[in-house]
N, CA, C and O atoms as CSV, one atom per row, in Angstrom:
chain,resi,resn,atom,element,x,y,z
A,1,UNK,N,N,-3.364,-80.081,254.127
A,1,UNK,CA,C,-2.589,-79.921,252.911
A,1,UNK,C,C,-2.609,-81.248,252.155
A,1,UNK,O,O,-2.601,-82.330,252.741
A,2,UNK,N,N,-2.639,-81.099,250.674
A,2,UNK,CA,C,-2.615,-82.507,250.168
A,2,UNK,C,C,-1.611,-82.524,248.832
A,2,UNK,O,O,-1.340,-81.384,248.453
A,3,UNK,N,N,-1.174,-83.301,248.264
A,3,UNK,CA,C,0.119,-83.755,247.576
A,3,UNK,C,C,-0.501,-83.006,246.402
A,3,UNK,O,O,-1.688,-82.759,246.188
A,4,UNK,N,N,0.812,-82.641,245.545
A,4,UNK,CA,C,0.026,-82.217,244.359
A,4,UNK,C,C,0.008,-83.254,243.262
A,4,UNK,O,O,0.831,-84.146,243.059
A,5,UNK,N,N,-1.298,-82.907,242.470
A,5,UNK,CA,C,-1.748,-84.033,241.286
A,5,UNK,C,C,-1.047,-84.335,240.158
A,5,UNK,O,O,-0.824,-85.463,239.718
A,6,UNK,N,N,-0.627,-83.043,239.600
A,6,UNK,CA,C,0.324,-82.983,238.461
A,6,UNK,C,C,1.147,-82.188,238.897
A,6,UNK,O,O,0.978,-81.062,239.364
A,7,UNK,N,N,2.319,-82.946,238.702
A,7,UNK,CA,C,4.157,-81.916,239.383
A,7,UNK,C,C,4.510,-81.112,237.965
A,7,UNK,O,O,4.893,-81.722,236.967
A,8,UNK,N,N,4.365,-79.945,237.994
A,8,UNK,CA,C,5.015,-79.643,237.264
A,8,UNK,C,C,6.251,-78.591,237.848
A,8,UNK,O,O,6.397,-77.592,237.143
A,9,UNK,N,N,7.165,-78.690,239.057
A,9,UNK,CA,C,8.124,-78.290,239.142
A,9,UNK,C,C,8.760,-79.108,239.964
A,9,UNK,O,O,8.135,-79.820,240.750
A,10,UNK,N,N,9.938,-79.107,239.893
A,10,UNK,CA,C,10.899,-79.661,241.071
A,10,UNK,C,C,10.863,-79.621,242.614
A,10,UNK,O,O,11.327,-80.404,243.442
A,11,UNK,N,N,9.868,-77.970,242.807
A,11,UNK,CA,C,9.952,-77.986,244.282
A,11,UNK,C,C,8.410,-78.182,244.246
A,11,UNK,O,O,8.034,-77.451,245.162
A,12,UNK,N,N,7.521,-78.645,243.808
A,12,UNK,CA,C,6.354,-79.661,243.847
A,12,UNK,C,C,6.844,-81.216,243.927
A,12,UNK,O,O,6.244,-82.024,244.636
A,13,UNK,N,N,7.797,-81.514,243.270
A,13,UNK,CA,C,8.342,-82.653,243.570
A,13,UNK,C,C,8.602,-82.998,244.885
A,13,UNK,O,O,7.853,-83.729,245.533
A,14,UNK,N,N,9.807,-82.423,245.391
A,14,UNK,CA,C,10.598,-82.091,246.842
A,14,UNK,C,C,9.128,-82.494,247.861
A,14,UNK,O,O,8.973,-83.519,248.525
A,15,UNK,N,N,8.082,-81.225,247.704
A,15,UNK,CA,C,6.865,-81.148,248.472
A,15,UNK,C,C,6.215,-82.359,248.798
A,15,UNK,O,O,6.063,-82.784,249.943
A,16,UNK,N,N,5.642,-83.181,247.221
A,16,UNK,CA,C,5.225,-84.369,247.571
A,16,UNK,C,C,5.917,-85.162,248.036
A,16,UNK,O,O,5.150,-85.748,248.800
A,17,UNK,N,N,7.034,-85.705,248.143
A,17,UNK,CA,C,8.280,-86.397,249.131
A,17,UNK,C,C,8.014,-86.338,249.960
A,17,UNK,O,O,7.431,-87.276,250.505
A,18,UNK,N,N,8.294,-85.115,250.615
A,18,UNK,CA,C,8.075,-84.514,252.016
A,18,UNK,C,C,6.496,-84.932,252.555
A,18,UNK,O,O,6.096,-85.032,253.715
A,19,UNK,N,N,6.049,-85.056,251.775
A,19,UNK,CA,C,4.473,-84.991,252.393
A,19,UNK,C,C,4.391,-86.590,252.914
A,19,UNK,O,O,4.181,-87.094,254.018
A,20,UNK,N,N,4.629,-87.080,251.724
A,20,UNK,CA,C,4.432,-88.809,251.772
A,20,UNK,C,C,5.319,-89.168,252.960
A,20,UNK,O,O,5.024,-89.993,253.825
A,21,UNK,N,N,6.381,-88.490,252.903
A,21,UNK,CA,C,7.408,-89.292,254.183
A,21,UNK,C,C,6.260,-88.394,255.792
A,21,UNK,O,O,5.679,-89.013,256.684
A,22,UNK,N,N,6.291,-87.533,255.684
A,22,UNK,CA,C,5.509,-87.003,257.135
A,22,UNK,C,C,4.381,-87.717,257.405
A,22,UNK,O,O,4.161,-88.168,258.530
A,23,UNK,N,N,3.347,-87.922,256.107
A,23,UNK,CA,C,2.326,-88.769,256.300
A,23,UNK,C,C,2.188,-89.819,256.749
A,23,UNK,O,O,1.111,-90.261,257.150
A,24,UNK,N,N,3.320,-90.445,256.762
A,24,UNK,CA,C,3.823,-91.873,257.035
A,24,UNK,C,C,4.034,-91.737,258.438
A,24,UNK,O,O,3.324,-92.320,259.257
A,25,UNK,N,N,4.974,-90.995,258.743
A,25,UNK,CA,C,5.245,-91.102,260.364
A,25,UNK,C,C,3.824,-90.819,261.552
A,25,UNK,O,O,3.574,-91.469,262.567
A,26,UNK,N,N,2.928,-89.396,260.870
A,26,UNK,CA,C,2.114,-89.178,261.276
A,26,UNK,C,C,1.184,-90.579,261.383
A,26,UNK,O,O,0.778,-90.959,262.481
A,27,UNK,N,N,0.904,-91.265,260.221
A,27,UNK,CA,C,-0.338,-92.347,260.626
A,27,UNK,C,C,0.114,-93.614,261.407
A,27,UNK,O,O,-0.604,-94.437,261.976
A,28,UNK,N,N,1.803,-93.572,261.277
A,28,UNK,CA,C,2.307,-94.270,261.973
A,28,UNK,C,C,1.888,-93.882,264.099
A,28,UNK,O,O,1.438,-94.740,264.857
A,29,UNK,N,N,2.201,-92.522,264.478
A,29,UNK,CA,C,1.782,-92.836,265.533
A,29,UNK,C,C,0.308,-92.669,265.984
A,29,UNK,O,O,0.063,-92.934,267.161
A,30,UNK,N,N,-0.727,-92.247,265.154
A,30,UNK,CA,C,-1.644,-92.803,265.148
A,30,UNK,C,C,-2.075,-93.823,265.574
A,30,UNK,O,O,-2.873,-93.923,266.506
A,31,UNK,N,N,-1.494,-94.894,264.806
A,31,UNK,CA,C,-1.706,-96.529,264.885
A,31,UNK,C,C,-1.400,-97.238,266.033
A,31,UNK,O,O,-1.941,-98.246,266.488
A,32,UNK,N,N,0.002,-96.263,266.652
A,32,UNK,CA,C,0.483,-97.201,267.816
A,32,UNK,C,C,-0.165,-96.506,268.342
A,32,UNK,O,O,0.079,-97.533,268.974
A,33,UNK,N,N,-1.267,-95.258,269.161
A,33,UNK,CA,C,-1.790,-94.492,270.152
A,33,UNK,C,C,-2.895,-96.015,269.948
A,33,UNK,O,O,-3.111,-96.817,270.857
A,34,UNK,N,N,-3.481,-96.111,268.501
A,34,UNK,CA,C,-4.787,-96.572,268.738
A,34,UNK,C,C,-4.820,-98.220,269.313
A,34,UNK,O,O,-5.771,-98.849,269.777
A,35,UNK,N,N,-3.205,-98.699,269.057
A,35,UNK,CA,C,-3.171,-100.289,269.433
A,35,UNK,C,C,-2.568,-100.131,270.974
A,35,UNK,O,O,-2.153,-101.119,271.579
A,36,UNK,N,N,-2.558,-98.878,271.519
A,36,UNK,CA,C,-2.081,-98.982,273.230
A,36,UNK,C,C,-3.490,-98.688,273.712
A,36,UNK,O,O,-3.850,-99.217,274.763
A,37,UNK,N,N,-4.469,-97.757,272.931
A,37,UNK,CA,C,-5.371,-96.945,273.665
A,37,UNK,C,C,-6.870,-97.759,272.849
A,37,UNK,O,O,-7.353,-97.091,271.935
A,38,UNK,N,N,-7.485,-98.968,273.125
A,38,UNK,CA,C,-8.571,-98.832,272.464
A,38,UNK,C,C,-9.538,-97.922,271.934
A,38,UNK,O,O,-9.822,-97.767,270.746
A,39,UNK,N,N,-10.039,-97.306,272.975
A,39,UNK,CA,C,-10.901,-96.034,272.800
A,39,UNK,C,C,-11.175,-95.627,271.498
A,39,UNK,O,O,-12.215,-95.575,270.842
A,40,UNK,N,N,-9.628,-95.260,271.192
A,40,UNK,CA,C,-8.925,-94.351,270.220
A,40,UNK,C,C,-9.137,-94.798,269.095
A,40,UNK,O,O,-9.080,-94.177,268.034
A,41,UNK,N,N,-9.573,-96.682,269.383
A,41,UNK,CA,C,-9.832,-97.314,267.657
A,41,UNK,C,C,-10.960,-96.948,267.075
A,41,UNK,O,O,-11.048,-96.677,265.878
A,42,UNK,N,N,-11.938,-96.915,267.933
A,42,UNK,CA,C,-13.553,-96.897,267.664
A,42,UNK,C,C,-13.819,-95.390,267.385
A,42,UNK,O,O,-12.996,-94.487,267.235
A,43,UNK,N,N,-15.428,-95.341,267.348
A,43,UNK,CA,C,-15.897,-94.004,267.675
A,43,UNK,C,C,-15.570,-93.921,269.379
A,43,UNK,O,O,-15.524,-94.914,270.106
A,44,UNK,N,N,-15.344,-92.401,269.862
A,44,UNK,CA,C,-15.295,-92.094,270.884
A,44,UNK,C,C,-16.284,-91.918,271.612
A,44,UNK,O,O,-16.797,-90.834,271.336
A,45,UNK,N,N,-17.030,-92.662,272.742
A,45,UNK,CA,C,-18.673,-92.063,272.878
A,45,UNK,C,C,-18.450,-91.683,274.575
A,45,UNK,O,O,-18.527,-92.461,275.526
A,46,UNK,N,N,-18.224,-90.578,274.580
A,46,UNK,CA,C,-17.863,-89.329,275.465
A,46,UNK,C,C,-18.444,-87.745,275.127
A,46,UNK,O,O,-18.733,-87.480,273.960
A,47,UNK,N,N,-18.555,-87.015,275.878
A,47,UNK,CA,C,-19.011,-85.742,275.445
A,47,UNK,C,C,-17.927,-85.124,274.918
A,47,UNK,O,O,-16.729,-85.281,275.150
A,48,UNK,N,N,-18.658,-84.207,273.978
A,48,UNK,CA,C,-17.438,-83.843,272.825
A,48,UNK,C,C,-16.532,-82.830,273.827
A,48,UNK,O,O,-15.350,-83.113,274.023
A,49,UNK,N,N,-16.836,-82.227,274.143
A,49,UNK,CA,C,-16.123,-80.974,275.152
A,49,UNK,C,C,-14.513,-81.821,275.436
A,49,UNK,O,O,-13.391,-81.316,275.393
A,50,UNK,N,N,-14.938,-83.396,275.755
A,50,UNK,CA,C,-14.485,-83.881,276.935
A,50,UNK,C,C,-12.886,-84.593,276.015
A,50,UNK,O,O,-11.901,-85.022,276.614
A,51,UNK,N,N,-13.049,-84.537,274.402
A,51,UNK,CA,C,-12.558,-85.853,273.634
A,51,UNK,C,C,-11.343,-85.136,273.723
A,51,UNK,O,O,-10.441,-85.971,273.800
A,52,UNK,N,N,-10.792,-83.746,273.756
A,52,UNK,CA,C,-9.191,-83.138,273.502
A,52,UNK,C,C,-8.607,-83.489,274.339
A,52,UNK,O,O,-7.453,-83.887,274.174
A,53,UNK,N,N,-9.178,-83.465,275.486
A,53,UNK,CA,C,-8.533,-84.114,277.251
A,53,UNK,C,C,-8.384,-85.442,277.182
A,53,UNK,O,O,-7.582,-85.935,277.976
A,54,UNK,N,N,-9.123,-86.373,276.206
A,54,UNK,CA,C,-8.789,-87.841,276.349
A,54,UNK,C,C,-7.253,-87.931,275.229
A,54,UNK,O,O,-6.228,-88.570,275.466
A,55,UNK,N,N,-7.516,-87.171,274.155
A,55,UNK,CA,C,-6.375,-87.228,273.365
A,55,UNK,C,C,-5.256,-87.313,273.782
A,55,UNK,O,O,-4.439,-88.213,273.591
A,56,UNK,N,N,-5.051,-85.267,275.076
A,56,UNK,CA,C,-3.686,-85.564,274.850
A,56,UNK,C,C,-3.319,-86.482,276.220
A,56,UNK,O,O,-2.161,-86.756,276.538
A,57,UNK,N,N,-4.534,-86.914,276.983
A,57,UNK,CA,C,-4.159,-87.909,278.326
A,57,UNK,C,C,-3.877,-88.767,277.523
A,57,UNK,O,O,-2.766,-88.980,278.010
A,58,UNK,N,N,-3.933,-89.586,276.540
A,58,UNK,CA,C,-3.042,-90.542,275.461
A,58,UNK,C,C,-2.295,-90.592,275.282
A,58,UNK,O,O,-1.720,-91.667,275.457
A,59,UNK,N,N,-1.582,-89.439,274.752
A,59,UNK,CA,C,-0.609,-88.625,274.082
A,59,UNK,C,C,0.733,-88.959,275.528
A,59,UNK,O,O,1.889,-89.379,275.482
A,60,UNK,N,N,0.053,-88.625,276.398
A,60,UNK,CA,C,1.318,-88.348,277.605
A,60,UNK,C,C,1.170,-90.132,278.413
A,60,UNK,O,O,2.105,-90.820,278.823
A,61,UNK,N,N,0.143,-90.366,278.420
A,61,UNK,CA,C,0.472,-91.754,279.101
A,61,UNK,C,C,1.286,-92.439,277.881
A,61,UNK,O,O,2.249,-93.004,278.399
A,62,UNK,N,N,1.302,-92.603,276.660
A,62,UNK,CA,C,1.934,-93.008,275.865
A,62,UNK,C,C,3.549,-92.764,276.425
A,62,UNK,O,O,4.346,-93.543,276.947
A,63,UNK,N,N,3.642,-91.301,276.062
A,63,UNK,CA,C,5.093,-90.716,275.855
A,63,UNK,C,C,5.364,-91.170,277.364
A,63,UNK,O,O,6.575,-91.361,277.473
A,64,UNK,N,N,4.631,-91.440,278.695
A,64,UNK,CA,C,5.587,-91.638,279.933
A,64,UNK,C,C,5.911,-93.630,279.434
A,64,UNK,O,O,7.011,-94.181,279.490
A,65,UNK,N,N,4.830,-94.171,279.075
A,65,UNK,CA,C,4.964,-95.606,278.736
A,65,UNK,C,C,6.392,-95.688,278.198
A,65,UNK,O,O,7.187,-96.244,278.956
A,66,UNK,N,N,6.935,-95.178,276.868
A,66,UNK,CA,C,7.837,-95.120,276.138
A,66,UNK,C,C,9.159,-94.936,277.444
A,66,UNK,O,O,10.199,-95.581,277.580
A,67,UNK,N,N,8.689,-93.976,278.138
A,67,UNK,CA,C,10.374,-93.137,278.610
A,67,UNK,C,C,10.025,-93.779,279.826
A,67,UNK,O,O,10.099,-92.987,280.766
A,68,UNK,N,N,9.569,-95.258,280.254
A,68,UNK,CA,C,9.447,-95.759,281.229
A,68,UNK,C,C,10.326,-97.404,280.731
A,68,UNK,O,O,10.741,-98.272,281.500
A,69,UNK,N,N,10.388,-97.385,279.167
A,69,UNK,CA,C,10.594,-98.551,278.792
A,69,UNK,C,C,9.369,-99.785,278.438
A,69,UNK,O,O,9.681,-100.960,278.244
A,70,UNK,N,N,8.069,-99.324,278.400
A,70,UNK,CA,C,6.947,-100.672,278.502
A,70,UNK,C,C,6.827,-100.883,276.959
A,70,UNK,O,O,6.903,-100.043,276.062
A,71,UNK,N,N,6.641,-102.078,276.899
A,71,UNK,CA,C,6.531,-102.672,275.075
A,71,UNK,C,C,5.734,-101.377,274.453
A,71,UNK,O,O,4.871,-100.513,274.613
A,72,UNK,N,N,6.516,-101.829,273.797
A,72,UNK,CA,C,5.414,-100.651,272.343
A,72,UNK,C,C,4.860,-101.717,271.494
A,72,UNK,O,O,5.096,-102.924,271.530
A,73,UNK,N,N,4.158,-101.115,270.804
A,73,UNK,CA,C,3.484,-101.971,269.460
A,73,UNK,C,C,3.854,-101.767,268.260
A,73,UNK,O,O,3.270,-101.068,267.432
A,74,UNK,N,N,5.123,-102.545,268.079
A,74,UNK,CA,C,6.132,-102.202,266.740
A,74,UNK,C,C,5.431,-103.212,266.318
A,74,UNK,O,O,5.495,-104.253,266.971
A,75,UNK,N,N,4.457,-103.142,264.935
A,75,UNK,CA,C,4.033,-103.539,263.693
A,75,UNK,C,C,4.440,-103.377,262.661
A,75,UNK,O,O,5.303,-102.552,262.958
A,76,UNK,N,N,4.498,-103.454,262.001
A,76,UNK,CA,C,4.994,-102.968,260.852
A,76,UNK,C,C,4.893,-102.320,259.996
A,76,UNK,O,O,3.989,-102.696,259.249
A,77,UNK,N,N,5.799,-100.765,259.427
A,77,UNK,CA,C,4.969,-99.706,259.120
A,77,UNK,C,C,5.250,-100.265,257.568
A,77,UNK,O,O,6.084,-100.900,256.924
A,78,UNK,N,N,3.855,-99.524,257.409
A,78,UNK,CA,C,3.375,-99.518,255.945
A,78,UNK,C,C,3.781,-97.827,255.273
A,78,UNK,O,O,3.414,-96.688,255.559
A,79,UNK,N,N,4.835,-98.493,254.138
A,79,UNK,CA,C,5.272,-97.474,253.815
A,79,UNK,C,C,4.628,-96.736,252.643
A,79,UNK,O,O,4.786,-95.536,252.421
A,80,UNK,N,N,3.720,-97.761,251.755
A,80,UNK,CA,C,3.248,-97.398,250.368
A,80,UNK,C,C,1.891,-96.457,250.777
A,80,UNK,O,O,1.314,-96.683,251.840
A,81,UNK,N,N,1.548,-95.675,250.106
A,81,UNK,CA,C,1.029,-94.111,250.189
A,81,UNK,C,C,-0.031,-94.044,248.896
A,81,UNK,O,O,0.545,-94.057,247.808
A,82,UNK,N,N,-1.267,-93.986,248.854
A,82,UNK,CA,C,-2.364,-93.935,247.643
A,82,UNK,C,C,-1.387,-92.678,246.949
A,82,UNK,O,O,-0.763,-91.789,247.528
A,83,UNK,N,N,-1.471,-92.872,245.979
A,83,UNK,CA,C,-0.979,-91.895,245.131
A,83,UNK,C,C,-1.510,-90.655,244.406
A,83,UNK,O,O,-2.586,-90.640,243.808
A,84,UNK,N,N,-0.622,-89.552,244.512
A,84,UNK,CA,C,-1.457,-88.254,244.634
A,84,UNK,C,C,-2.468,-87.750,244.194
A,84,UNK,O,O,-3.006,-86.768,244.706
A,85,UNK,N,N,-2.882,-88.350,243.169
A,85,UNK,CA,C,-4.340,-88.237,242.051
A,85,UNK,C,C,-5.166,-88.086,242.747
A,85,UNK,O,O,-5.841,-87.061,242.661
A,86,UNK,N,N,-5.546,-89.471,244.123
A,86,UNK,CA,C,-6.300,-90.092,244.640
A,86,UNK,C,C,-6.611,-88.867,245.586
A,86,UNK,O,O,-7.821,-88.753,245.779
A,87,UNK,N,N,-5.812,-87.892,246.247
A,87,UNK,CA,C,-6.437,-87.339,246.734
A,87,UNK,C,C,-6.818,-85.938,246.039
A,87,UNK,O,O,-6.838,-85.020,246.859
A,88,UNK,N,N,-7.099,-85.589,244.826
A,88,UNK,CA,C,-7.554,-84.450,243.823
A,88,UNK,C,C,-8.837,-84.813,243.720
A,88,UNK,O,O,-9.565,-83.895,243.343
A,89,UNK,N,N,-9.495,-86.093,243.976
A,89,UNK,CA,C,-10.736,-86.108,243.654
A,89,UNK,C,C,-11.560,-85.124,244.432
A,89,UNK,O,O,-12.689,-84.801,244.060
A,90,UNK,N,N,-10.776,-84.471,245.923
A,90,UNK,CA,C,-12.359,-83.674,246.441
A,90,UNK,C,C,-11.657,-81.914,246.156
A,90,UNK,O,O,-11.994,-80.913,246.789
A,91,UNK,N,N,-10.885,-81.963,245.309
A,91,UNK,CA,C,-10.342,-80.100,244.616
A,91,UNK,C,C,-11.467,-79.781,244.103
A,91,UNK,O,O,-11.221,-78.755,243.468
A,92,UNK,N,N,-12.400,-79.991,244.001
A,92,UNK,CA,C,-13.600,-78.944,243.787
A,92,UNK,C,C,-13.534,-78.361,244.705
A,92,UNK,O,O,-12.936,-77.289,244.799
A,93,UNK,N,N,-14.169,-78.963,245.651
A,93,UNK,CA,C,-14.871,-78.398,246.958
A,93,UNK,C,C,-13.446,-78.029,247.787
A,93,UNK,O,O,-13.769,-77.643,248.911
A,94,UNK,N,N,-12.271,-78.017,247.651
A,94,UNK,CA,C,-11.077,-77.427,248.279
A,94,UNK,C,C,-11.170,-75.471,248.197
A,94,UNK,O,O,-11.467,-74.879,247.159
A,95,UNK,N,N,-10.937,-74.969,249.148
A,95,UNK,CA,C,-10.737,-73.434,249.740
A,95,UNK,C,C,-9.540,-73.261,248.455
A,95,UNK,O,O,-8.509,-73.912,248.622
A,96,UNK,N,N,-9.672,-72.199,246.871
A,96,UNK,CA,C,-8.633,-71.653,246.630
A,96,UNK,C,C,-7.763,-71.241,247.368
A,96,UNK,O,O,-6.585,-71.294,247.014
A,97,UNK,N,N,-8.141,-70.726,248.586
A,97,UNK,CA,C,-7.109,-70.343,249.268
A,97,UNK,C,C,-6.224,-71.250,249.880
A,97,UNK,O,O,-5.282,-70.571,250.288
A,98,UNK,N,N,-6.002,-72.695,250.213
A,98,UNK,CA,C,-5.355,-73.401,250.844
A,98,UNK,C,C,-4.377,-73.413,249.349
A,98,UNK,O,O,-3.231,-72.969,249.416
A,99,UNK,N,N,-4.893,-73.926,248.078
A,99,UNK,CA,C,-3.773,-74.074,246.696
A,99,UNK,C,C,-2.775,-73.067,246.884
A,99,UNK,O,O,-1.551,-73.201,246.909
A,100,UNK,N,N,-3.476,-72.040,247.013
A,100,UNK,CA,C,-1.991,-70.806,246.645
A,100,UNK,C,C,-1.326,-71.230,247.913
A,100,UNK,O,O,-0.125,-71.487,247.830
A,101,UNK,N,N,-1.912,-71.346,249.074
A,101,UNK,CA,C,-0.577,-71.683,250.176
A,101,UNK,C,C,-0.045,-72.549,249.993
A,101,UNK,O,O,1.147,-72.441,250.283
A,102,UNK,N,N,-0.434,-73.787,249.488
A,102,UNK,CA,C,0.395,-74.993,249.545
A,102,UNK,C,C,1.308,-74.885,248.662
A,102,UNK,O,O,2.403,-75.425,248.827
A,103,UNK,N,N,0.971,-74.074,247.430
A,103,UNK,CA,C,1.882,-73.372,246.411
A,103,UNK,C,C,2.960,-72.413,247.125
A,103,UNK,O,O,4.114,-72.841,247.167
A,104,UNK,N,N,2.782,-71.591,247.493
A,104,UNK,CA,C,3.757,-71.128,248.311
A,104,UNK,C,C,4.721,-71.729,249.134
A,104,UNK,O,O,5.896,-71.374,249.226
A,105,UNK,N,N,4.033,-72.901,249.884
A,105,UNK,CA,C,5.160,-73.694,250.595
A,105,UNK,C,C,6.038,-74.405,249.742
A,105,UNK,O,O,7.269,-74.382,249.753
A,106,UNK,N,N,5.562,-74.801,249.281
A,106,UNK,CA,C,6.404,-75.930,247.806
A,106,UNK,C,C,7.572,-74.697,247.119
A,106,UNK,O,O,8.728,-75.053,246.895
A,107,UNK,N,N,7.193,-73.477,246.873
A,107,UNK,CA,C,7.988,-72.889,246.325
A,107,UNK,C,C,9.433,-72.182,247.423
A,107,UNK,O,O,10.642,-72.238,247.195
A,108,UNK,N,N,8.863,-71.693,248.350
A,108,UNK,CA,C,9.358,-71.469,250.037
A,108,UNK,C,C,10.221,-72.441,250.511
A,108,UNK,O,O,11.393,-72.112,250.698
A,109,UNK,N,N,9.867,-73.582,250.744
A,109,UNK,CA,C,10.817,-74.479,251.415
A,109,UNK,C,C,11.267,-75.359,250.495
A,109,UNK,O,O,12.323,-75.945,250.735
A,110,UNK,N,N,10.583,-75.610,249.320
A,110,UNK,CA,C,11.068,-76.768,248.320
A,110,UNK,C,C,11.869,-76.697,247.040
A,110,UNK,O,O,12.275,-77.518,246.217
A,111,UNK,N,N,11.939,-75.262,247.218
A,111,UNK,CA,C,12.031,-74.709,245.831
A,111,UNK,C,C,13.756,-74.742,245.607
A,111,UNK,O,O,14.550,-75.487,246.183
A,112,UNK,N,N,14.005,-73.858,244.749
A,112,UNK,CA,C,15.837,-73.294,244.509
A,112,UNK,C,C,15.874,-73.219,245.132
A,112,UNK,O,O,16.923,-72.829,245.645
């Protein structure tokens, strides 16, 4: 899903908010998987079959690290977000069908 380009309603507004703040948290743990887990920075050079099993073995050695107490890698999140234009440049080649859903959600959860 991607932010919309031109808001022209309130619950397109709401939507892009929402997006920018999730986006944020999302690349946020990204960042800390990839500064606990090298691997995770680079290309992965493993058989592909093999890369979902390295993920979520990440995913859980992480989450036991955390609920064990071991340092985390608090950096500092970057809160500023390319702005929504930036990602309209590839709406050509975007599925009509994802617009009307994302339209729908914006109107669904964001709306009156």
């Amino acid at each position: 899903m991607t932010p919309f380009g031109n808001v022209s309603t309130e619950a397109q507004k709401r939507y892009n908010k929402a997006h920018k703040k999730s986006r944020v948290i999302i690349e946020n743990a990204f960042g800390r998987w990839k500064r606990r887990f090298h691997i995770l920075h680079s290309e992965i050079r493993i058989n592909l079959k093999n890369v979902p099993t390295l993920i979520i073995a990440a995913a859980v050695l992480h989450n036991i690290a955390l609920n064990r107490g071991l340092p985390d890698f608090d950096d500092e999140i970057e809160e500023d977000q390319p702005p929504a234009d930036q990602f309209n440049q590839c709406a050509a080649f975007a599925n009509l069908d994802s617009f009307a859903l994302r339209n729908n959600i914006a109107q669904s959860y964001f709306g009156n």
